[in-house]
Rosetta silent file (secondary structure, phi, psi, omega in degrees, C-alpha in Angstrom):
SEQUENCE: XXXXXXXXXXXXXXXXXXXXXXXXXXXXXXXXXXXXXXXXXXXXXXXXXXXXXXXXXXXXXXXXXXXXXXXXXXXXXXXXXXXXXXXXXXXXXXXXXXXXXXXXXXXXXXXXXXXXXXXXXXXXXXXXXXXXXXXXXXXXXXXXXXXXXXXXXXXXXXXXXXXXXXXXXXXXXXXXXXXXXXXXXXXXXXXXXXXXXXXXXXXXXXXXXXXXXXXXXXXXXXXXXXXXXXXXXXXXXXXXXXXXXXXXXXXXXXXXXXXXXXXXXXXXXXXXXXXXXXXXXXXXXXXXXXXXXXXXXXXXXXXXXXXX
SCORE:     score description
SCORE:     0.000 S_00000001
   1 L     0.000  124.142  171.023    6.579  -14.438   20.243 S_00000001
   2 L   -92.844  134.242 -179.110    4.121  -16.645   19.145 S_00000001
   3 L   114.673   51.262  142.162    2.098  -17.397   15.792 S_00000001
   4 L   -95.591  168.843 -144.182    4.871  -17.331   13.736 S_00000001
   5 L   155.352  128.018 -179.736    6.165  -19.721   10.998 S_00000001
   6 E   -47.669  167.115 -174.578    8.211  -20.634    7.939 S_00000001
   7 H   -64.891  -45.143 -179.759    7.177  -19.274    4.760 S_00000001
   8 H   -46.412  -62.571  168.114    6.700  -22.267    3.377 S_00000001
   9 H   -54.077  -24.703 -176.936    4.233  -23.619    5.810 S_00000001
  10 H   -74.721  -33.780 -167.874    2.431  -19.939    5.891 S_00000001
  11 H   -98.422    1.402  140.733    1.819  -20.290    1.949 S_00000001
  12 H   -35.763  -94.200  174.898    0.630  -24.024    2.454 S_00000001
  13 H   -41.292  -44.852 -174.756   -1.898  -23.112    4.747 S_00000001
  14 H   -89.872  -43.649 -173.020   -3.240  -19.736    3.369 S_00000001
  15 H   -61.713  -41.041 -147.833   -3.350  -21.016   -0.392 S_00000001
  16 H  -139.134    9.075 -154.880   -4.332  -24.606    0.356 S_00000001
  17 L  -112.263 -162.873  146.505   -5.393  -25.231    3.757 S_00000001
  18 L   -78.889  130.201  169.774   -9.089  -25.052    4.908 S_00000001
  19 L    83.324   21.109 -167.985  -10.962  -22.247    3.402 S_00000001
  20 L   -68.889  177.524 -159.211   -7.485  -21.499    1.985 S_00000001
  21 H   -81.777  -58.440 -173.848   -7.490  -18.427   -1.125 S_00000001
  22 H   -60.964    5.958 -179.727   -7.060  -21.322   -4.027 S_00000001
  23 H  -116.870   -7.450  172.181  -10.072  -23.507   -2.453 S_00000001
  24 L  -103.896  -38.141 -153.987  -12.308  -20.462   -2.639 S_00000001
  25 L  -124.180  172.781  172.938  -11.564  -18.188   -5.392 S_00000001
  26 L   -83.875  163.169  171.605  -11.010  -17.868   -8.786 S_00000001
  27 L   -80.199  -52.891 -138.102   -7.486  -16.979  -10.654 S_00000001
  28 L   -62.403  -22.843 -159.083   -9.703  -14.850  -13.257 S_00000001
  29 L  -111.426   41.050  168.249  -10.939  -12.383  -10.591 S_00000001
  30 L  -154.717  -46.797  158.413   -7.982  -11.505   -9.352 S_00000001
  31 L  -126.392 -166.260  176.370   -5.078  -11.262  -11.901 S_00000001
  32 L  -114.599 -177.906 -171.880   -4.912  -12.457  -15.492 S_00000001
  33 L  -158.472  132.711  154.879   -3.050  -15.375  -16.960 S_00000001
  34 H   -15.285  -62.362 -137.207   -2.054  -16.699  -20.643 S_00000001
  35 H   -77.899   -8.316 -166.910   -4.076  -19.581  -20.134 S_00000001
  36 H  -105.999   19.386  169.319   -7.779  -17.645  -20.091 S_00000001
  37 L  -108.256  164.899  179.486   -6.578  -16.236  -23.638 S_00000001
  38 H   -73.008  -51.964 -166.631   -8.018  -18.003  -27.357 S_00000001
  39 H   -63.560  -36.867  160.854   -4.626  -16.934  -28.672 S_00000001
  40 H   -62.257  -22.942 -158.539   -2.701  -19.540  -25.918 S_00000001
  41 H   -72.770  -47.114 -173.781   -5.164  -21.911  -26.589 S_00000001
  42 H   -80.500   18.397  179.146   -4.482  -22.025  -30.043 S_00000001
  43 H  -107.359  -77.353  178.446   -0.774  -22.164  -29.483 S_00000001
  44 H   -35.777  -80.313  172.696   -1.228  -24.990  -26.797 S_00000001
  45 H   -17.769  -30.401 -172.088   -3.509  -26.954  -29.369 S_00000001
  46 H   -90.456  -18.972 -179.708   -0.644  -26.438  -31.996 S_00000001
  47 H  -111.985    3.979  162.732    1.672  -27.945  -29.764 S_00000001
  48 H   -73.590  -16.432  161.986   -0.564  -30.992  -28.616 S_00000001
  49 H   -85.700  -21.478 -151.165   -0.648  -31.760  -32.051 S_00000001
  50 H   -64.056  -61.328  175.786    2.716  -31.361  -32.587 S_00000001
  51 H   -34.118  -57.024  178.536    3.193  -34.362  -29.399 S_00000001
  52 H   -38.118  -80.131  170.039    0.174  -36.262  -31.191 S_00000001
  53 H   -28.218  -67.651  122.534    2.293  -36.366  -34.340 S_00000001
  54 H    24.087  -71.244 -172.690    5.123  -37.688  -32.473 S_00000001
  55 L  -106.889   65.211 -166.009    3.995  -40.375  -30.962 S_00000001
  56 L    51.449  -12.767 -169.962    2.063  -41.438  -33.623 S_00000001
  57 L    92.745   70.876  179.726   -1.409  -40.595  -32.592 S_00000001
  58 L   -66.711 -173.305 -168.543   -1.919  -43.312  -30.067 S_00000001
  59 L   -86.927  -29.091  177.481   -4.994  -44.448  -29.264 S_00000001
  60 L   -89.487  150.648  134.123   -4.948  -42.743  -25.663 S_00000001
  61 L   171.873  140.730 -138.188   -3.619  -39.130  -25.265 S_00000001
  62 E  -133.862  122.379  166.146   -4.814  -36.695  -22.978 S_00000001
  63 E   -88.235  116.230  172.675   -4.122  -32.901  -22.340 S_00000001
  64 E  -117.490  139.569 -174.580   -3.879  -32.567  -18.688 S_00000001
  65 E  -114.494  175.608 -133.628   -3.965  -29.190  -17.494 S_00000001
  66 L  -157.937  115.476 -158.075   -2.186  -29.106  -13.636 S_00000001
  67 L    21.412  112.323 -179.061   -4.262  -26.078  -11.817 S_00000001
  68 L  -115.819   19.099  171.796   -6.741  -25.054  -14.191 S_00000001
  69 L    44.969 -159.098  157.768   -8.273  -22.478  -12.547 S_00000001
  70 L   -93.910   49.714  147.831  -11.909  -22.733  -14.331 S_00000001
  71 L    84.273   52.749  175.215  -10.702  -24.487  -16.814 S_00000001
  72 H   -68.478  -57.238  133.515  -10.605  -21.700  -19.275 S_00000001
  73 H    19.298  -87.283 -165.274   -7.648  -23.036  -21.006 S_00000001
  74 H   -62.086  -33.177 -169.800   -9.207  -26.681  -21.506 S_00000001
  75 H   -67.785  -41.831  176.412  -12.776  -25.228  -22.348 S_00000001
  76 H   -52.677  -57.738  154.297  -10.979  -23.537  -25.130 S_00000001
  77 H   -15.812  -73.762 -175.832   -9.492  -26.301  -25.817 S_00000001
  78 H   -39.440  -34.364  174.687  -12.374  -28.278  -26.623 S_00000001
  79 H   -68.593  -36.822 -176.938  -13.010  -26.102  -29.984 S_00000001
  80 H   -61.709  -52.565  176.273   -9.860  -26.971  -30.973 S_00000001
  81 L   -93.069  151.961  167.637   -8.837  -31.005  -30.621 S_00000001
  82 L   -63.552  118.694  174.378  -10.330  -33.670  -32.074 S_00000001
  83 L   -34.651  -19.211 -170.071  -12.597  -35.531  -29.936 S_00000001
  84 L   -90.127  -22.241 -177.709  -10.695  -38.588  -29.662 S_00000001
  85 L   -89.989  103.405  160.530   -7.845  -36.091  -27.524 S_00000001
  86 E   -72.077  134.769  174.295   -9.048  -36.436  -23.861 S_00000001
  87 E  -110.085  172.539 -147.346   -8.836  -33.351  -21.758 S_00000001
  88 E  -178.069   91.313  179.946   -8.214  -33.550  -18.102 S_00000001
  89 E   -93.193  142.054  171.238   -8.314  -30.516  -15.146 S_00000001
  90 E   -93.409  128.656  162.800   -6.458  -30.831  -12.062 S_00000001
  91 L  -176.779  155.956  176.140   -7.924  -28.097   -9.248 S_00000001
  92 L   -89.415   -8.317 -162.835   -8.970  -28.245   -6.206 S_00000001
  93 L  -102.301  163.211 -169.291  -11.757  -26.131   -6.355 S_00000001
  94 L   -70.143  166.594 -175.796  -15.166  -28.056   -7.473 S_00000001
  95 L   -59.052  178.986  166.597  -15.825  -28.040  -11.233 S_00000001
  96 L  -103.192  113.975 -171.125  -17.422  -25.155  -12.378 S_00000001
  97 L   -26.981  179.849 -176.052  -21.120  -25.129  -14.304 S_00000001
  98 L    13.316   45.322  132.708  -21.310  -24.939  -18.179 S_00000001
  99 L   -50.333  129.189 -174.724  -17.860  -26.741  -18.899 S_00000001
 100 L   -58.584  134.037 -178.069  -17.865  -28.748  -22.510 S_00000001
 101 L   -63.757   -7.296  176.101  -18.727  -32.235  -21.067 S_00000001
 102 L   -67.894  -37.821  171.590  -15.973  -33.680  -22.338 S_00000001
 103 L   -60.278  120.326  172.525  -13.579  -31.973  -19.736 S_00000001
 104 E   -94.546  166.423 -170.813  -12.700  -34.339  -16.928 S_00000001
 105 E  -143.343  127.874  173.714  -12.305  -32.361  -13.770 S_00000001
 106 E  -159.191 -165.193 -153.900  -10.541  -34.058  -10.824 S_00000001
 107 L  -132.877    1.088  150.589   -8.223  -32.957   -7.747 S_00000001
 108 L  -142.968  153.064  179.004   -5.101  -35.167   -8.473 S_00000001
 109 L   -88.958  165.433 -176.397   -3.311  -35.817  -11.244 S_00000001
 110 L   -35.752  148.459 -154.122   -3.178  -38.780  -13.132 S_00000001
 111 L   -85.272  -72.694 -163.762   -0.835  -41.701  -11.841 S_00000001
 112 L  -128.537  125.685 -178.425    0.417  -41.930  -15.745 S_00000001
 113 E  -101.246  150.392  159.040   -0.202  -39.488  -18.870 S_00000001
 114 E  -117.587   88.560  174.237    0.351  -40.243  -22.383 S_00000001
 115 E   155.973  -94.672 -171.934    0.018  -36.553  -24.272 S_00000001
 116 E  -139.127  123.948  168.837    0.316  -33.131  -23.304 S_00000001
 117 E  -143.373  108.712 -176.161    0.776  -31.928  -19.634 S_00000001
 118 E  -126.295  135.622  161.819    1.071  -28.034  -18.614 S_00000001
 119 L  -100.655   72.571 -157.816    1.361  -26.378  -16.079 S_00000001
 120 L   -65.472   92.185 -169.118    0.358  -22.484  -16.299 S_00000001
 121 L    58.537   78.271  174.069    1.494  -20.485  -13.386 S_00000001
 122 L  -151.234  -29.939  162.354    1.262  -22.947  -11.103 S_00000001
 123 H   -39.988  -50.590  177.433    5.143  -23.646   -9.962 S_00000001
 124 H   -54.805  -17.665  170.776    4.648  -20.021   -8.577 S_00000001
 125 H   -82.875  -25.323 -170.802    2.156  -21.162   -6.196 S_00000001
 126 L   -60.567  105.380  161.004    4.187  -24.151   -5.007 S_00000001
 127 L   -23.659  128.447  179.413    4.568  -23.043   -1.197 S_00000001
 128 L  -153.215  144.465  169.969    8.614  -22.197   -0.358 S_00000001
 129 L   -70.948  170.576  172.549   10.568  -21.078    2.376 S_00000001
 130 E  -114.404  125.549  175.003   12.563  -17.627    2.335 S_00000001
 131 E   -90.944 -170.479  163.388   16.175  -17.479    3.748 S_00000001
 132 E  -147.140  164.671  154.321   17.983  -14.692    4.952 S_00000001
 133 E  -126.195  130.382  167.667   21.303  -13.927    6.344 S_00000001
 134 E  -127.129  154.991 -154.984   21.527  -12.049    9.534 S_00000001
 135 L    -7.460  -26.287  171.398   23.732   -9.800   11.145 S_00000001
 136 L  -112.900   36.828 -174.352   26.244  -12.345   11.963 S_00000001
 137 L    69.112   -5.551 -175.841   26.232  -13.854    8.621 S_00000001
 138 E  -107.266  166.466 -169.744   24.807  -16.485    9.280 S_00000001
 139 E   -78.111  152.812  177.487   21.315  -18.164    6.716 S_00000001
 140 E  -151.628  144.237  151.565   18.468  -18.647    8.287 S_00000001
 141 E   -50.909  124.115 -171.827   14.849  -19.276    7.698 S_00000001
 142 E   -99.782  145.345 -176.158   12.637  -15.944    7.744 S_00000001
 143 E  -115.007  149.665  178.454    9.312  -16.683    9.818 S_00000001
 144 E  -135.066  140.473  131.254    5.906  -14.811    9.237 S_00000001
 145 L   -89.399 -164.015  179.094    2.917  -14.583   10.832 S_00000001
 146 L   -71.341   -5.776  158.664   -0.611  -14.072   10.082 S_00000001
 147 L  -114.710   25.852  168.850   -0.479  -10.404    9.662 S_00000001
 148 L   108.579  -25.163 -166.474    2.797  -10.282    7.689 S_00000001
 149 L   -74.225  132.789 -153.345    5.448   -9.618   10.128 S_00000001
 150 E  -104.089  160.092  115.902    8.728  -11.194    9.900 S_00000001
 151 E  -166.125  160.444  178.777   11.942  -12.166   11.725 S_00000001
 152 E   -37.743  167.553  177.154   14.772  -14.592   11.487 S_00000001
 153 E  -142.181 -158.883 -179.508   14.032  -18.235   12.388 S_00000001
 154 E   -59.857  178.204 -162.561   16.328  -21.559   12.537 S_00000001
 155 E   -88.337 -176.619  179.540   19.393  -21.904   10.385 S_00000001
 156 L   -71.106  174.065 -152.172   19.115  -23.710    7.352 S_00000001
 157 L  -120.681  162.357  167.182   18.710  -27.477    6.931 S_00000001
 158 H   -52.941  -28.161 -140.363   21.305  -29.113    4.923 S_00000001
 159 H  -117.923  -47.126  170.875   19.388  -29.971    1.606 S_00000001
 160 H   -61.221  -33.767  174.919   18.171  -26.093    1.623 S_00000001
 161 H   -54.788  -59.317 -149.298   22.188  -24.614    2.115 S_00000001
 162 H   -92.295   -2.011  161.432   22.952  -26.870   -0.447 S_00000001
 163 H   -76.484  -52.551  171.630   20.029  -25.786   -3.150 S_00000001
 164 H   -73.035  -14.392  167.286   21.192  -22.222   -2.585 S_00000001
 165 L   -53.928  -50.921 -136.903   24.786  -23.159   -2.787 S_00000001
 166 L  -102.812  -17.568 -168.699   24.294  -24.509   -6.096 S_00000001
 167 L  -117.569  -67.654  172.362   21.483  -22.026   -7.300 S_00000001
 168 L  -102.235   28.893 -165.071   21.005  -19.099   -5.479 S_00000001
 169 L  -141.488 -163.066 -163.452   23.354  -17.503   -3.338 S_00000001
 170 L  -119.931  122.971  178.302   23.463  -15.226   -0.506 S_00000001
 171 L  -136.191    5.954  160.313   26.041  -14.454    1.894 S_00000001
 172 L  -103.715  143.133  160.928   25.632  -10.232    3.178 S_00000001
 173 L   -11.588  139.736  156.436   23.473   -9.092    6.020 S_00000001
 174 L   124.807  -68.057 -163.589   20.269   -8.479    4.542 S_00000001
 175 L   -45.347  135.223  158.546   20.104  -10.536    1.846 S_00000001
 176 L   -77.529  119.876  178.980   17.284  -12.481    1.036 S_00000001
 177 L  -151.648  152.828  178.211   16.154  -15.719   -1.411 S_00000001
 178 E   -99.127  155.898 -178.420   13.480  -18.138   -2.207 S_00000001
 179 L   -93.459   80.428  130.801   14.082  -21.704   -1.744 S_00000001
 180 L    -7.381  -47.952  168.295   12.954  -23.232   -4.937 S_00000001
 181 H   -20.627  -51.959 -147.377   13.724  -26.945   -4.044 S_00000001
 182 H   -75.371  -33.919 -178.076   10.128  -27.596   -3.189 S_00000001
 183 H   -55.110  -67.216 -176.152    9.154  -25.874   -7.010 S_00000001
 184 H   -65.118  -18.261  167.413   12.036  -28.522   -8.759 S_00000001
 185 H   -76.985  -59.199  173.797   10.146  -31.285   -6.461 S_00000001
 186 H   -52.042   -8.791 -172.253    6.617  -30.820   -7.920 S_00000001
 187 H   -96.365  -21.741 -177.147    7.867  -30.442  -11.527 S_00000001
 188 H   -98.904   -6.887  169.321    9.701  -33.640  -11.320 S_00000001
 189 H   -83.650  -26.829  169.194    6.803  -35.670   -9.309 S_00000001
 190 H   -41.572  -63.745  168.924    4.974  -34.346  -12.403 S_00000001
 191 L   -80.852    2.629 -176.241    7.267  -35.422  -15.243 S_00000001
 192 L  -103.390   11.707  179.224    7.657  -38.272  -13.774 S_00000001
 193 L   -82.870   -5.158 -177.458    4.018  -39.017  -14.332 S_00000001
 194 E  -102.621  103.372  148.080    4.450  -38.684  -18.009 S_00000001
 195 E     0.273  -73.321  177.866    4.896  -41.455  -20.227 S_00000001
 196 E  -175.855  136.466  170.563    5.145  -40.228  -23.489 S_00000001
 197 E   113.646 -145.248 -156.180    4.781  -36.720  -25.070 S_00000001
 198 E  -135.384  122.705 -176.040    5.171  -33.383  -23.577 S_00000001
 199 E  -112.856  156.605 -168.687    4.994  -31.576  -19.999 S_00000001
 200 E  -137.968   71.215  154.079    5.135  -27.671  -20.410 S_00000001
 201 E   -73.055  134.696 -157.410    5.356  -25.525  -17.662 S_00000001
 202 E  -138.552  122.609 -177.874    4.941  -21.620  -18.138 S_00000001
 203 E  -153.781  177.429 -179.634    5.649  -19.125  -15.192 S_00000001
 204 L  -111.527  153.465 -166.527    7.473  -15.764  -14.768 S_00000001
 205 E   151.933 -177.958 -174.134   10.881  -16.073  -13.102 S_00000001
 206 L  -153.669  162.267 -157.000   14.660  -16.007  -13.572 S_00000001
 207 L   -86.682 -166.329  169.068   18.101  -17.788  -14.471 S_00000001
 208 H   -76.311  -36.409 -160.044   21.385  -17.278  -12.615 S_00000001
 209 H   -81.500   13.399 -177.820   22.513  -14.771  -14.712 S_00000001
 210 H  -139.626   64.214 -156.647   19.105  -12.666  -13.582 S_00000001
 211 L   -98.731  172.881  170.463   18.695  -13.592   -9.541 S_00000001
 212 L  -116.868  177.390  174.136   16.823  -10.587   -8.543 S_00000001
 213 L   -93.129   40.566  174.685   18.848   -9.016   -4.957 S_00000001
 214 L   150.015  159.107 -167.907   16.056  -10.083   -3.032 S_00000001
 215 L   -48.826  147.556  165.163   12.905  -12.128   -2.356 S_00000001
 216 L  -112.297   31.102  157.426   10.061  -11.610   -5.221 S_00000001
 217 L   -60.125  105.225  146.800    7.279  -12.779   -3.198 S_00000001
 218 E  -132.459 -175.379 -162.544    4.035  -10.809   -3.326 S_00000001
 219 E  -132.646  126.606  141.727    0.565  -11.520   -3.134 S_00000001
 220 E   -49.234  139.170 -160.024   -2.336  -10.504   -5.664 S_00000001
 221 L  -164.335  117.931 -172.057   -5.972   -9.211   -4.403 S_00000001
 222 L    20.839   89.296 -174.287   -8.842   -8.082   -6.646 S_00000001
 223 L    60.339    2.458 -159.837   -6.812   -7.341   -9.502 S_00000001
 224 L  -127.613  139.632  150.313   -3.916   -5.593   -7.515 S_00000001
 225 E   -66.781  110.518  149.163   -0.617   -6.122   -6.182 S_00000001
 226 E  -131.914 -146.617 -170.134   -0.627   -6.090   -2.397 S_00000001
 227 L  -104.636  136.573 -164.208    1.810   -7.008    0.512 S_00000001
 228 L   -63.766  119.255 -176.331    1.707  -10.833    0.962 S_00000001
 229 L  -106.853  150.514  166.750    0.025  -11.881    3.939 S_00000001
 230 L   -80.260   15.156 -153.573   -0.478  -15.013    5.074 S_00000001
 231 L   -97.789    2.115 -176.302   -4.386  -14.997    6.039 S_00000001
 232 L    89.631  -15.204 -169.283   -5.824  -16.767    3.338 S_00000001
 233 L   -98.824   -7.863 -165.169   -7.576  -13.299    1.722 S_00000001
 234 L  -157.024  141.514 -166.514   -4.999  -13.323   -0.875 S_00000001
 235 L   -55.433  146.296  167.161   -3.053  -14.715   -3.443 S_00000001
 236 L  -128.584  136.774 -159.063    0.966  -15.432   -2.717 S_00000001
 237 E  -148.136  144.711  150.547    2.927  -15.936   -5.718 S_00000001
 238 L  -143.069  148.224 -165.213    6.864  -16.029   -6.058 S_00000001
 239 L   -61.494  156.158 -154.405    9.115  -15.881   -9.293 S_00000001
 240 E  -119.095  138.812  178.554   10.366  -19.647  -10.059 S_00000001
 241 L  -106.209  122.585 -123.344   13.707  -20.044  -10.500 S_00000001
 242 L  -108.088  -19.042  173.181   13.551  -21.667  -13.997 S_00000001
 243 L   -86.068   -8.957  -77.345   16.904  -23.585  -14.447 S_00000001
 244 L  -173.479  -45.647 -161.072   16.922  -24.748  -11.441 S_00000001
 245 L   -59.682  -38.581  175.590   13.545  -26.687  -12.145 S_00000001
 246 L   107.879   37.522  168.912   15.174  -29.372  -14.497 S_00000001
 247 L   -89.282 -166.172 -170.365   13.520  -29.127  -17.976 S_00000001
 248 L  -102.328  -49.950  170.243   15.119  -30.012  -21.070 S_00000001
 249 E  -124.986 -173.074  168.429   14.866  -26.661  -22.312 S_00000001
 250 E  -145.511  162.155 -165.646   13.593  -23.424  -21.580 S_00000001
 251 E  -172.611  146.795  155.958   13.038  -20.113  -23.791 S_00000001
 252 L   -35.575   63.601  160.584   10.713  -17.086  -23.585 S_00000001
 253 H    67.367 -115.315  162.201    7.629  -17.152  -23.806 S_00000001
 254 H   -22.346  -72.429 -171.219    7.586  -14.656  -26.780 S_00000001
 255 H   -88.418    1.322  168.068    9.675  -16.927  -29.080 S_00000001
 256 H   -80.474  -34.759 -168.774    7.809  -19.928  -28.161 S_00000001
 257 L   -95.248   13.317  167.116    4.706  -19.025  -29.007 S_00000001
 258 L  -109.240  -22.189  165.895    5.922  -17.118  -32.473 S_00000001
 259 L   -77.907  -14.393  173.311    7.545  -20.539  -33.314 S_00000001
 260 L   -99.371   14.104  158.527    4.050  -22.004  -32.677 S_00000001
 261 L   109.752   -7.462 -167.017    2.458  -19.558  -35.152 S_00000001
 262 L   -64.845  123.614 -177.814    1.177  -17.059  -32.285 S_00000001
 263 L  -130.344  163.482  174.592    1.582  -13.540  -34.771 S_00000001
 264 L  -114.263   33.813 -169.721    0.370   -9.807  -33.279 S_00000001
 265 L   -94.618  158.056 -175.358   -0.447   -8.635  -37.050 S_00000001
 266 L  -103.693  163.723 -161.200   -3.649   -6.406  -37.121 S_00000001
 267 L   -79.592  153.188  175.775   -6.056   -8.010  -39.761 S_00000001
 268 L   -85.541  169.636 -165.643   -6.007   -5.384  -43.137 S_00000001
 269 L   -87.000   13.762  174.332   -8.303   -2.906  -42.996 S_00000001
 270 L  -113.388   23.627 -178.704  -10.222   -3.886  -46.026 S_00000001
 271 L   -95.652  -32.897 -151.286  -11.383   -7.199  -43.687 S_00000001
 272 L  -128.660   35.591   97.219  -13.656   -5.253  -42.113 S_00000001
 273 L   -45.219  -48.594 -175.079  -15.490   -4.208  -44.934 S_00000001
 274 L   -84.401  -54.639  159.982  -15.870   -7.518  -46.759 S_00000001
 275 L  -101.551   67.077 -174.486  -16.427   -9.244  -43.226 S_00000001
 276 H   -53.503  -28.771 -152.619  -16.489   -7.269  -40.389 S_00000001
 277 H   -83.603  -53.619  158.716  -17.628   -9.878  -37.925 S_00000001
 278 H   -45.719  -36.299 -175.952  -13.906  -12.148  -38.943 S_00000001
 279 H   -77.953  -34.295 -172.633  -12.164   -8.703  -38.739 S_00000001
 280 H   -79.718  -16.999  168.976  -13.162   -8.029  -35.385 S_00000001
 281 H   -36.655  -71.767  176.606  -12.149  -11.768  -34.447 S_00000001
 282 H   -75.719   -7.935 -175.586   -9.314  -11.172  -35.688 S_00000001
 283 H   -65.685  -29.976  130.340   -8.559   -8.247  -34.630 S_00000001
 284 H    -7.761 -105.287  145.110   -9.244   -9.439  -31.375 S_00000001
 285 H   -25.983  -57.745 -177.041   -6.647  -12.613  -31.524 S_00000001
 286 H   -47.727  -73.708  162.100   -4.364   -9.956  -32.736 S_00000001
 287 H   -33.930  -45.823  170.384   -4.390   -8.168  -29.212 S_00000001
 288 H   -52.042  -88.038  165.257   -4.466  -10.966  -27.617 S_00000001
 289 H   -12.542  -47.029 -172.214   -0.988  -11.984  -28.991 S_00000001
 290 H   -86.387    0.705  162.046    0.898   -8.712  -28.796 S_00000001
 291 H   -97.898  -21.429 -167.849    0.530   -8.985  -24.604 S_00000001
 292 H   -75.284  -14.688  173.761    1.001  -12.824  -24.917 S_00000001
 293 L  -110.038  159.278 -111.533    4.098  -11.434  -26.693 S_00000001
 294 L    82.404  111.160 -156.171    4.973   -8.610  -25.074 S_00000001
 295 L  -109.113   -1.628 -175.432    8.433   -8.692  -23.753 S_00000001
 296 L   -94.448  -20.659  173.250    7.880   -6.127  -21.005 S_00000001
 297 L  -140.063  -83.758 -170.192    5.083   -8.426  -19.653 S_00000001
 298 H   -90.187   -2.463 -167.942    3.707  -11.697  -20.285 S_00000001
 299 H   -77.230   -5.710 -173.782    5.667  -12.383  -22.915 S_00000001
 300 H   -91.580    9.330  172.057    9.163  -12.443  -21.188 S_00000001
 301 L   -76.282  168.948 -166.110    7.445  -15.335  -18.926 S_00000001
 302 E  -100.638  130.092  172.102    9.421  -18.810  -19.348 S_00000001
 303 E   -91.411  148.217  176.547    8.318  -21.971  -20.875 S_00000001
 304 E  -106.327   97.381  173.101    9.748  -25.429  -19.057 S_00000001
 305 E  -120.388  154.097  169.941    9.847  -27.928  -21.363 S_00000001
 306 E  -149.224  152.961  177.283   10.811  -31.669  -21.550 S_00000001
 307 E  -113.079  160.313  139.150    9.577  -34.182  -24.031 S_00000001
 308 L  -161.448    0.000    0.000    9.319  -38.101  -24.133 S_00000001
């Protein structure tokens, strides 16, 4: 049968290719993300100073944001840091109008950073193959084509057996897993661009002691879950397998961003008397928080962190 293909190469090609979903579209109009809220911003801001503070304040140091969608994140940003703090978007897609001019916008990232570098849901995007094991036990690659359809492919290559060996793995009929490797290569061609300070990566995903029993690859579409196709019309996203990536630590989400001051308290109700227009702010920011905390949704996603 023909028109078929590893996974990897199918989510290459539909995400990234020409006219691929992440060279056309927006993140915003199709799911949501931390990064387009004021309440991450001001948690990210709290911990670029914290790096600033660190390394002393150099004279250079630059928040690079690593797919920035349209740059909601960094535009936020902008209210926040001190002018002398360069900001810096990575995307492939062309800038977008009415960005604070300050925002550099470019399509790789910097050779070498000195400052803050995060990546927000963007490991999940890193194209990966899927293995299986079939009927006679043995792993294999699962092949797709362009309208979704599956079936085994060649066996595994040495470097993937031995990622799932050590990470993931699967040995009955059936079973299914994503191959991560390529996810722990981009985070470490990443970190190794940083200097000094702090790379952050924030995705949804799981440890050993949480594997799910089968691939979690699916693909978002106007707002919606639907079943991941390879065609380019749609997003393809799979959970990151977060030890595996090689940060120094990693934690929830939740408690990161309550150690960085992120609170879900509603404003009192005698705020919005004396000032209504600050009560509804905050009230606002308040909301924001209790899904950025939320342990049922975004808040159980995982921060990646390593400092230097």
């Amino acid at each position: 049968m023909a028109g078929f293909e590893r996974w990897g190469a199918a989510m290459a090609r539909a995400l990234y290719g020409p006219g691929g979903f992440y060279r056309r579209e927006l993140p915003a109009h199709h799911f949501a993300t931390s990064a387009q809220t004021r309440a991450f911003a001001d948690a990210v801001a709290a911990l670029a100073e914290e790096a600033d503070a660190r390394l002393g304040r150099p004279d250079a140091f630059t928040v690079v944001d690593v797919g920035a969608g349209g740059g909601d994140l960094l535009a936020h940003l902008a209210d926040l840091l001190p002018e002398r703090i360069a900001l810096t978007a990575v995307e492939l897609r062309p800038r977008p109008t009415g960005l604070p001019e300050r925002i550099g916008w470019r399509a790789e990232p910097p050779e070498r950073i000195t400052g803050l570098l995060i990546a927000c849901e963007l490991l999940d995007n890193v194209p990966c193959d899927i293995a299986l094991v079939d009927d006679a036990g043995e792993r294999r690659y699962e092949e797709v084509d362009r309208d979704g359809a599956t079936r085994p492919g060649d066996r595994l290559d040495a470097r993937d057996a031995d990622w799932l060996d050590r990470w993931w793995p699967i040995a009955a009929p059936g079973d299914r897993a994503e191959i991560g490797r390529p996810r722990d290569e981009a985070w470490h061609d990443l970190t190794g661009r940083l200097v000094r300070g702090t790379a952050l990566a924030v995705d949804y995903g799981h440890t050993r002691t949480d594997r799910p029993g089968d691939r979690t690859l699916t693909a978002f579409k106007d707002g919606r879950s639907t079943a991941p196709v390879p065609d380019g019309t749609c997003d393809l996203t799979a959970h990151v397998a977060v030890d595996a990536v090689g940060a120094d630590r990693i934690e929830r989400q939740r408690d990161a961003l309550r150690d960085l001051g992120v609170r879900a308290e509603r404003p009192p109700m005698d705020l919005a008397y004396r000032a209504p227009v600050e009560y509804a702010t905050a009230l606002a920011k308040a909301g924001e928080a209790a899904r950025l905390t939320d342990p049922a949704g975004l808040g159980a996603h995982w921060w990646m962190r390593t400092d230097r």
